[in-house]
N, C-alpha and C positions, 0 to 999 in steps of 0.2 A: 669446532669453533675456530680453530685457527685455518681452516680450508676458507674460513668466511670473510678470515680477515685476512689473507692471502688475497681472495679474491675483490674484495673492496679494495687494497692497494695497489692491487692491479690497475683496476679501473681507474680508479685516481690520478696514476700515474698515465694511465691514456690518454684521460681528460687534460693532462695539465703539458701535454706532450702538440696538441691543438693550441693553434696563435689561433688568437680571434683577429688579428687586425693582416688582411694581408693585402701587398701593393700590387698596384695594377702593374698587368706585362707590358702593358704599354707605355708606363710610366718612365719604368727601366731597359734603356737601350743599349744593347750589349755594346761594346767598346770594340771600336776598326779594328779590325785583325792586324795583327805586328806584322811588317816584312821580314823576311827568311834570315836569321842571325846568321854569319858563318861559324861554323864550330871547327874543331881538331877533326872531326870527321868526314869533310868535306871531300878534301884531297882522297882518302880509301873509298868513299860513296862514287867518285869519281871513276876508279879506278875498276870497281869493283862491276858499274857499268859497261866499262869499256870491255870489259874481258867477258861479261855477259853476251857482249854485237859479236862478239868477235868468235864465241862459243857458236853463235847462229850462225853465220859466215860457213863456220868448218862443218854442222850439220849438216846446212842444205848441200856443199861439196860434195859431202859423204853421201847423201840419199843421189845424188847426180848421179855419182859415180858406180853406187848400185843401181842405180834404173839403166845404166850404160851395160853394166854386166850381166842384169838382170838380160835384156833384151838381146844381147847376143848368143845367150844362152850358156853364161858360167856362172 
């Protein structure tokens, strides 16, 4: 008996968990996107990039400089 009424407040509570009334997408137009706030973390995102180009920079050297030694045979 109590699996029954377990299972009837279940349901109840699915039903009651359903809006009947719901608004069109159309109706509601999401709001312009904000421009970019500056935060405290600008200046390190900054930073944090630079040293990323600069990390590429010293790669490609590096592979230069093996494809130089590769090719003369050391």
């Amino acid at each position: 008996m109590k699996s029954a009424a377990l299972v009837t407040a279940a349901f109840a509570l699915a039903l009651a968990a359903c809006s009947s009334s719901r608004a069109p997408a159309e109706a509601e137009a999401p709001p312009p996107p904000q421009p970019a706030q500056k935060t405290v973390f600008d200046t390190q995102f900054k930073a944090l990039q630079k040293a990323k180009d600069v990390q590429k920079t010293v790669d490609q050297q590096k592979a230069e400089m093996d494809k130089k030694l590769d090719d003369q045979g050391g």
